[in-house]
N, C-alpha and C positions, 0 to 999 in steps of 0.2 A: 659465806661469800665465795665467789667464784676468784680466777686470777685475775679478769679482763675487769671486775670489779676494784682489785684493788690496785691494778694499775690506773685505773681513774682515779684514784686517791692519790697518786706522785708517787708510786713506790717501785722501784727498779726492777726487772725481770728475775733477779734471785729474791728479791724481798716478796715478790708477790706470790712463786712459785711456793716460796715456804710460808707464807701467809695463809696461801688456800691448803694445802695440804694440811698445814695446822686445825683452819675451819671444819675441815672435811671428816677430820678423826672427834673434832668435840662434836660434831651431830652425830655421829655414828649409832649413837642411843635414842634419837627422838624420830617421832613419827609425821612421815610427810602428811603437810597440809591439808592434801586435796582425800587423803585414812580419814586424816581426824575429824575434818566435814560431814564424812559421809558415816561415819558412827555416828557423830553428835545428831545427825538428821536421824540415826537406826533408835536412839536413847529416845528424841522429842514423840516418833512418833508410836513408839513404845509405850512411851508415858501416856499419851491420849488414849490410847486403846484400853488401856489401864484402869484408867479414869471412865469410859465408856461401859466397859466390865462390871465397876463397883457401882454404875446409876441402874446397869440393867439388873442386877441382884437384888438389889435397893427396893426396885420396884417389882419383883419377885417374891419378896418377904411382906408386900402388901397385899397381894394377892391372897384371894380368897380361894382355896383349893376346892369348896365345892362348888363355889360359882363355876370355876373351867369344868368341873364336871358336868353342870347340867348345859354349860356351852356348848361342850364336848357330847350329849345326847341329842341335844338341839339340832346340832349341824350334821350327825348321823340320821335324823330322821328325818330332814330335808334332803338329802341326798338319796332316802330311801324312798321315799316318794317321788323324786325328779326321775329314780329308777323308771319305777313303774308306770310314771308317767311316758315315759320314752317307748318305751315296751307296748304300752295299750298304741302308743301313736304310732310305733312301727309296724304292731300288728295292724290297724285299720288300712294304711297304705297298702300293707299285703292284701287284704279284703277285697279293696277299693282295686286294685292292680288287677286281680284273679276276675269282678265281677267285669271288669272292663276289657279285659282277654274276650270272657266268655260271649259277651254282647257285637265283641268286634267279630267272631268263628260264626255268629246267629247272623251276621250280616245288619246289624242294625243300621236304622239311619240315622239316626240322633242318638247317642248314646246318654245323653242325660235326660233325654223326657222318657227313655226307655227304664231307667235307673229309677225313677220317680214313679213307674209301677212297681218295682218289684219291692219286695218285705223282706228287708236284709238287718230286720231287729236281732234277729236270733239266729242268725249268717257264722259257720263256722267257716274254717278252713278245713277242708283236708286233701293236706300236700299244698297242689297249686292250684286247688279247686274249690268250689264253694259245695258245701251240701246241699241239697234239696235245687240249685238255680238250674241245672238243664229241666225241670221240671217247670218253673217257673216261665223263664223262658219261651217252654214247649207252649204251654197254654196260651202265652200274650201272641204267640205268632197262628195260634190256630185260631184264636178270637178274631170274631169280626168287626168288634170295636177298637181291636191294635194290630190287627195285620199287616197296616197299612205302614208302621212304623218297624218294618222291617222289609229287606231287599227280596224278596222270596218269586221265585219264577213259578208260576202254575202252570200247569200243563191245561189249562181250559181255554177253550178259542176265545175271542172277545165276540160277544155279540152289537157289533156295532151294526146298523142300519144306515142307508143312504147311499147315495154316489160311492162309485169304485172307480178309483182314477184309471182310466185306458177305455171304459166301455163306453158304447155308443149309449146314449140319453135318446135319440132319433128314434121312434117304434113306428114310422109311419113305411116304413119300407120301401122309398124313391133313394135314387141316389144322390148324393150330399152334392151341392150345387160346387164346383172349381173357384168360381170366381165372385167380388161382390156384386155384380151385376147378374149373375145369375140367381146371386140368392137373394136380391130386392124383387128378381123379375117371376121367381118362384112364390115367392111370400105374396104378391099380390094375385097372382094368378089362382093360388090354394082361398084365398080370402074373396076372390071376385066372382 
């Protein structure tokens, strides 16, 4: 107890002063409160981890050591497959990447109906290229059945036939009437 304590109990300024002082020397051995809590909370949860420890060992010594083995082969050979399954599908990407380079440099104009001629069963990579596709390629743009699905400029004139915009259509060789009254007054006169 404090002094202000046992002067609330009636006790005189000297009675209190050596009251607490007395108090103060018989605790001198024990441990504050707010120690003792906080071990007893370090003991409880001590104890449960404890306790925790002895269920997971428990269920350890049930355990089948060669069942985790073929778990243990189980789950190495789905990851060895999820491998190569990653692999095959990152290599096609590359394929797919490389063949769609190549068709964009050919000038295609759909690249997907252009893709749906070529024969990419047996389509390697080498580097960032495909084997045997500028050959491929070369042919569908030289064919006259897929030329057309390529941008390709020829150097041949078009032979179109017909009117030329600027030329006279006139072969009767009079001079072209000014006005509409001249060319009603001409059309009837060539017809009369």
């Amino acid at each position: 107890m404090k002094k202000e304590d046992f002067l609330k109990l009636g006790l005189n300024e000297e009675q209190a002063t050596k009251a607490a002082e007395a108090s103060a020397e018989e605790l001198k051995g024990f441990i504050p409160k707010s120690r003792f809590d906080e071990v007893n909370e370090q003991k409880k949860k001590l104890d449960d981890d404890i306790k925790t420890r002895d269920k997971q060992l428990e269920e350890l010594k049930k355990v089948d050591a060669e069942g985790l083995k073929a778990q243990i082969e189980k789950l190495q050979d789905e990851n060895k497959t999820a491998k190569e399954k990653y692999q095959a599908e990152i290599k096609q990407i590359q394929l797919d990447n490389a063949v769609e380079k190549a068709l964009i440099n050919a000038k295609a104009k759909n690249t997907k109906a252009v893709k749906a001629l070529l024969d990419l069963e047996k389509a390697e990579l080498d580097g960032e290229t495909v084997k045997g596709l500028d050959d491929q390629i070369k042919k569908l743009i030289e064919g006259e059945n897929s030329k057309f699905l390529f941008d390709v400029k020829t150097d041949e004139k078009s032979n179109f036939k017909g009117i030329k915009p600027g030329e006279k259509t006139d072969k009767s060789g009079g001079e072209q009437p000014k006005t509409l009254a001249d060319a009603i007054k001409s059309h009837f006169e060539t017809k009369g």
